[in-house]
C-alpha positions as a printed Julia matrix, in Angstrom:
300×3 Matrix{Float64}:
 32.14  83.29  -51.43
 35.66  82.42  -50.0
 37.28  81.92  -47.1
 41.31  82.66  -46.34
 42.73  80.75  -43.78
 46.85  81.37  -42.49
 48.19  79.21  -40.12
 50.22  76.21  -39.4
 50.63  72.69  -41.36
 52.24  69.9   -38.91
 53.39  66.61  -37.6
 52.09  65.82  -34.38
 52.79  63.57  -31.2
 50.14  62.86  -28.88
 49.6   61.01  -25.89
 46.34  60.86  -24.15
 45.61  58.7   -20.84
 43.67  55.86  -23.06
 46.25  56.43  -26.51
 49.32  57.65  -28.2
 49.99  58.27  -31.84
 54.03  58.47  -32.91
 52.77  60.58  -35.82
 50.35  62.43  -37.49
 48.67  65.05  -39.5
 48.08  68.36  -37.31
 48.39  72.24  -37.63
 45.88  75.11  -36.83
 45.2   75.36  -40.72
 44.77  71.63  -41.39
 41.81  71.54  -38.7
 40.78  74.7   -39.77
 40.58  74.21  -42.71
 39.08  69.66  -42.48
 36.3   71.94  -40.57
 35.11  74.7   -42.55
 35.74  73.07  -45.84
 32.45  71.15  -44.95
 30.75  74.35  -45.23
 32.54  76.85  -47.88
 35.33  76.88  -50.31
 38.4   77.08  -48.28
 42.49  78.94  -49.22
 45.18  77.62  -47.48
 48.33  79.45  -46.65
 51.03  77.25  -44.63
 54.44  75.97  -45.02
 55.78  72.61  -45.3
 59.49  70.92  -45.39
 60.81  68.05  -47.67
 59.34  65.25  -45.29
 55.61  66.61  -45.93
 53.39  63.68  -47.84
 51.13  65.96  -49.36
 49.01  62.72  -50.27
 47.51  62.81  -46.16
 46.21  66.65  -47.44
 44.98  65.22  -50.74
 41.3   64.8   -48.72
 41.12  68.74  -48.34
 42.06  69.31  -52.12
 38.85  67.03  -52.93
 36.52  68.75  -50.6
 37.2   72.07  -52.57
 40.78  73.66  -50.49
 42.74  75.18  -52.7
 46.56  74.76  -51.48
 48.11  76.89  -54.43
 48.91  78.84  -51.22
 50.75  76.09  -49.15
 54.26  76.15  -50.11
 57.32  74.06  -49.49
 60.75  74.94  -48.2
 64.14  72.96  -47.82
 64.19  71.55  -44.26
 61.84  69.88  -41.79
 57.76  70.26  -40.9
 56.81  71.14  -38.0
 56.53  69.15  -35.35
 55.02  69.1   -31.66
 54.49  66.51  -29.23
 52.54  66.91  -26.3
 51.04  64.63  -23.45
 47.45  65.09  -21.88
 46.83  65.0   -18.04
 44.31  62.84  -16.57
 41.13  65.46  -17.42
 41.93  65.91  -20.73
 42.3   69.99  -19.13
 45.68  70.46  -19.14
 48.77  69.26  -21.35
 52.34  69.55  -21.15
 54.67  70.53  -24.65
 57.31  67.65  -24.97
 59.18  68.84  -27.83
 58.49  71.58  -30.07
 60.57  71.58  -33.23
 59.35  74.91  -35.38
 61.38  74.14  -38.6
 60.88  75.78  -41.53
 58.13  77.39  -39.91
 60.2   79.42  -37.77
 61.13  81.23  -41.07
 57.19  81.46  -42.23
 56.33  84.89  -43.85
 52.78  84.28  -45.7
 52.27  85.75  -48.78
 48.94  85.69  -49.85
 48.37  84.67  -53.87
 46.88  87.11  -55.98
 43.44  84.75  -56.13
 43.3   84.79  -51.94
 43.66  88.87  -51.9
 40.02  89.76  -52.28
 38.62  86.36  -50.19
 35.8   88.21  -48.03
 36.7   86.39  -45.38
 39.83  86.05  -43.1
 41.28  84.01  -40.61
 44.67  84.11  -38.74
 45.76  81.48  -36.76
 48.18  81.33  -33.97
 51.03  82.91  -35.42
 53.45  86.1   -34.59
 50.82  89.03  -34.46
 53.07  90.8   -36.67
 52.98  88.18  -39.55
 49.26  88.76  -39.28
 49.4   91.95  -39.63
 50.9   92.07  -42.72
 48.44  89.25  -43.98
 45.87  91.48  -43.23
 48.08  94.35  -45.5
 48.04  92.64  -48.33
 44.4   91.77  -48.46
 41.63  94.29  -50.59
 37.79  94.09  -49.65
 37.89  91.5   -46.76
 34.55  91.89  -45.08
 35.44  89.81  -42.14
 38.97  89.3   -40.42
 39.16  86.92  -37.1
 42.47  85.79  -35.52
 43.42  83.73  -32.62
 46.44  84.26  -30.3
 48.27  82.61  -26.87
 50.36  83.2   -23.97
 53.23  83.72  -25.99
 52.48  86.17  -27.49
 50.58  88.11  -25.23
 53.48  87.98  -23.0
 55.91  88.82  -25.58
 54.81  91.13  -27.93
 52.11  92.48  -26.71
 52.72  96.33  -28.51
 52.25  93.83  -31.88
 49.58  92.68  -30.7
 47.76  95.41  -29.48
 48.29  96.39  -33.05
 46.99  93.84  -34.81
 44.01  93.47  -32.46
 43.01  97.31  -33.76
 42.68  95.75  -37.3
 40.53  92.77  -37.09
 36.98  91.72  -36.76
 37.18  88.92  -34.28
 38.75  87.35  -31.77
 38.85  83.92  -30.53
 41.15  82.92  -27.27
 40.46  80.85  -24.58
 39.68  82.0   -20.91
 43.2   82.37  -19.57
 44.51  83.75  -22.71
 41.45  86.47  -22.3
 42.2   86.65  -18.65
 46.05  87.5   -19.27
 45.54  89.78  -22.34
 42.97  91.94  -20.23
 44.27  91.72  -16.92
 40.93  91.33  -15.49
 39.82  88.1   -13.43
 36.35  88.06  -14.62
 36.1   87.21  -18.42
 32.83  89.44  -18.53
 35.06  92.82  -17.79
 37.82  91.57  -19.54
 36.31  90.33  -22.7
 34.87  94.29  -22.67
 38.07  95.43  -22.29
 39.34  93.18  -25.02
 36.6   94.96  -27.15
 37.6   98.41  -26.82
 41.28  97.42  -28.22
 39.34  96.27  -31.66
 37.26  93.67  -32.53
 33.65  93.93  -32.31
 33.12  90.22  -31.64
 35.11  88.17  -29.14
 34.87  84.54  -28.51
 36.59  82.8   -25.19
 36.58  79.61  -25.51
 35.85  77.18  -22.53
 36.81  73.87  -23.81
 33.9   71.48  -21.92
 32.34  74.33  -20.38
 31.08  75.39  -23.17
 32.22  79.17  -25.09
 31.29  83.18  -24.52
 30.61  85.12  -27.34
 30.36  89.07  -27.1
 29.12  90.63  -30.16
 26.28  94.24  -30.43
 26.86  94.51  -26.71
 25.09  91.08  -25.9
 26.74  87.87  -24.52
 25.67  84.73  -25.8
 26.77  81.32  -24.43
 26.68  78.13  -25.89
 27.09  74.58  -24.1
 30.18  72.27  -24.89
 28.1   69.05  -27.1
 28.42  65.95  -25.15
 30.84  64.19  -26.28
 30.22  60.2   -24.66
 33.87  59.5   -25.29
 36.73  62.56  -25.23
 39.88  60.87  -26.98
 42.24  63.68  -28.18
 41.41  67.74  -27.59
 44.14  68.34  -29.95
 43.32  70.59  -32.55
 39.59  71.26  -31.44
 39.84  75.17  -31.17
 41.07  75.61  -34.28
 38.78  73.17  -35.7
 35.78  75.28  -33.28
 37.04  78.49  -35.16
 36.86  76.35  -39.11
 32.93  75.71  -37.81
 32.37  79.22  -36.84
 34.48  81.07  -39.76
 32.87  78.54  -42.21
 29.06  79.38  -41.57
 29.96  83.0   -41.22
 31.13  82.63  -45.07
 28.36  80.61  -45.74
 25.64  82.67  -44.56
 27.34  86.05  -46.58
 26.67  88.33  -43.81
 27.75  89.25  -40.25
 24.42  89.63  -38.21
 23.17  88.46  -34.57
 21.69  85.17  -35.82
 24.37  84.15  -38.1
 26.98  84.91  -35.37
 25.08  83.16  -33.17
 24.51  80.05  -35.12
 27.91  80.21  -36.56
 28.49  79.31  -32.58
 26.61  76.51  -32.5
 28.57  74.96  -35.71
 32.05  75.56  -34.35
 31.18  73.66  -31.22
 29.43  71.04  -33.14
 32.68  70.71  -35.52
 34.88  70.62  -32.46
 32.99  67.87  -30.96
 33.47  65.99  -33.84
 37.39  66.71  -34.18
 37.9   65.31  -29.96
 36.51  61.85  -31.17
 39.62  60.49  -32.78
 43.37  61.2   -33.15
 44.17  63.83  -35.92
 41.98  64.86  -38.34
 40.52  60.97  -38.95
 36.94  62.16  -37.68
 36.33  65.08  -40.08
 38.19  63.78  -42.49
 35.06  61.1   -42.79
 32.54  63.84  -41.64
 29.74  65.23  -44.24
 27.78  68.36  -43.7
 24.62  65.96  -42.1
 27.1   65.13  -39.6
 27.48  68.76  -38.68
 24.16  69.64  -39.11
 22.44  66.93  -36.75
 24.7   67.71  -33.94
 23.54  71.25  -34.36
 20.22  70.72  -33.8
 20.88  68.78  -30.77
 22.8   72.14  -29.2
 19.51  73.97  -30.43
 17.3   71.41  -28.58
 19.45  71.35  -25.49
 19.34  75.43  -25.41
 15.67  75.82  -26.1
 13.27  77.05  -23.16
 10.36  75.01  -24.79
């Protein structure tokens, strides 16, 4: 069992109240990726430039990634920079330099065609849509989105929503994309444009999931000491992708779990800058902190 992941490789710049780091390892498919590679055997489609160390990825390669399907082009990484406010809530973009990602058309190798399960990250909803094209047997396809997008090509989107699984946004990306003030109507409304399972994501407040016409919600973990949200919803979605794969089958309890192993993951990912704490992370790591969410959610 395999699991396709399609999203971003970068440099990032972060500044938190406590911390800043100049530079380091980031990208929706890196933390994808750090995160479910804990649980399955993980593909990796991205796009790097000429300043890419590929040594800082070598940790994936030895947990079992395969990166035949992260390729390099002449030119720059990506790069963002961003500063957190106060809460940890909100951040502000400082400088967003897209690279040779701008140019990014994945191309799935032959070996990632059949992977059974799928995962777009945040990328033009038309690029995922012709992921999704080239693939043969998936069993499972779940992409995220933003603002961006929903606000700009929202006809592409609509399209692409009609062909996947899953969807994972958070609550004012489901708020805009439904036009509905309560998540509850408008994750139902986000149902009847496709996927049969929708995640909004509620950074410390936890995350909804909608799935056989039941909502289930699971608590944030408590995390003693937030240092850097960066990354943690993509890391969330590597968690919840990962045991999906894992557990070979899409039912109420493995949805349901695979809930309570993105959030662990994600708790795990807010701990440091970067990747650092999942990069030293084993599967008991993961594992104890979900049965602490299973304690904490028990009525007995």
């Amino acid at each position: 069992m395999s699991l396709t992941v399609v999203g971003s490789v970068a440099y990032d710049a972060v500044e938190t109240p406590e911390a800043k780091i100049d530079r380091a390892l980031g990208g929706s498919a890196v933390y994808f990726a750090a995160a479910a590679s804990l649980l399955i055997p993980v593909n990796l489609v991205g796009v790097v430039g000429e300043d890419f160390d590929r040594s800082e990825i070598e940790f994936l390669r030895a947990r079992g990634v395969d990166l035949s399907g992260l390729t390099s082009e002449k030119g720059r990484t990506f790069f963002w920079k961003g500063r957190y406010l106060a809460d940890m809530n909100e951040r502000e973009t400082l400088d967003t330099q897209l690279n040779v990602f701008e140019s990014f058309d994945p191309v799935l190798p032959e070996s990632y065609r059949t992977s059974p399960y799928l995962f777009l990250a945040n990328i033009h909803p038309q690029l995922q849509l012709n992921v999704i094209r080239q693939s043969r047997g998936t069993r499972f396809v779940a992409m995220d989105t933003m603002n961006y997008w929903i606000n700009g090509t929202l006809p592409q989107l609509r399209e692409t929503l009609a062909a996947v699984d899953g969807l994972l946004i958070n609550d004012s990306e489901a708020r805009l994309l439904s036009g509905e003030n309560s998540l509850f109507r408008g994750i139902e409304k986000i149902q009847k444009m496709g996927p049969r399972i929708v995640i909004v994501k509620k950074g410390e407040h936890g995350a909804i999931l909608k799935h056989e016409g039941e909502l289930f919600i699971c608590p944030a973990y408590p995390v003693e000491q937030l240092f850097d949200p960066t990354g943690a919803g993509d890391t969330f979605a590597g968690g919840f992708m990962g045991y999906l794969a894992r557990a070979g089958g899409i039912n109420r309890a493995s949805v349901r779990r695979a809930m309570l192993y993105g959030t662990a993951l994600a708790s795990l990912c807010v701990e440091t800058f970067s990747v650092e704490r999942l990069r030293g992370a084993d599967l008991a790591d993961v594992e104890q902190r979900v049965e602490r969410l299973s304690r904490m959610m028990a009525l007995d």
